[in-house]
N, C-alpha and C positions, 0 to 999 in steps of 0.2 A: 324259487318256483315250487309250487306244491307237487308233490306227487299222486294221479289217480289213480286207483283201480276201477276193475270192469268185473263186477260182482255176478255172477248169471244164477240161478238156480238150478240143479242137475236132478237132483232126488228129491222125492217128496217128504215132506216131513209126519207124515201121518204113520203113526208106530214109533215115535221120536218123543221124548219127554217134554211137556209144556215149557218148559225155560227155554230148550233148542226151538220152537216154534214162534218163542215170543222173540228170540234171538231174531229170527227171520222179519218179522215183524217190524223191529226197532232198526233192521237195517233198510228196510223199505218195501222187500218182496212179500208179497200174497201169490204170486203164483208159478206154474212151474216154468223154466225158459224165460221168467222177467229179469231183466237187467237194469242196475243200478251203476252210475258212477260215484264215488265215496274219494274223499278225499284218505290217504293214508298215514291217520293218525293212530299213536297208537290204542284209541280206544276199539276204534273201526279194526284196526288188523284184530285185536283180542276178540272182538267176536265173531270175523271170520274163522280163528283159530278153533275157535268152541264148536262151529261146525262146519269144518273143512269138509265132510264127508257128504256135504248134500251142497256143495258147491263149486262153483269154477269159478278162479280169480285170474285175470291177465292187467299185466300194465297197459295203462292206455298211454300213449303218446301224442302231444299233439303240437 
């Protein structure tokens, strides 16, 4: 069984360097409070990792 996460947006990225935005971007969000489900691979966790600080991640269970 795959493992999900629950991706949310916290902080905006505006004052954030274009890679951290395009990061936002390639994981799904455009805006602030949109949530994404992501499978947890480790490409997906690395780019959470890259910007942990403008995000909430919780396991989803289901």
């Amino acid at each position: 069984m795959k493992k999900l996460i629950k991706i949310t947006q916290i902080k905006s990225g505006i004052g954030y360097h274009r890679s951290q935005k395009g990061t936002l971007k390639a994981l799904g969000i455009s805006k602030m409070h949109q949530s994404v489900e992501k499978e947890a691979s480790p490409s997906v966790l690395g780019m959470v990792n890259k910007i942990r600080h403008l995000l909430k991640v919780e396991e989803v269970s289901k």
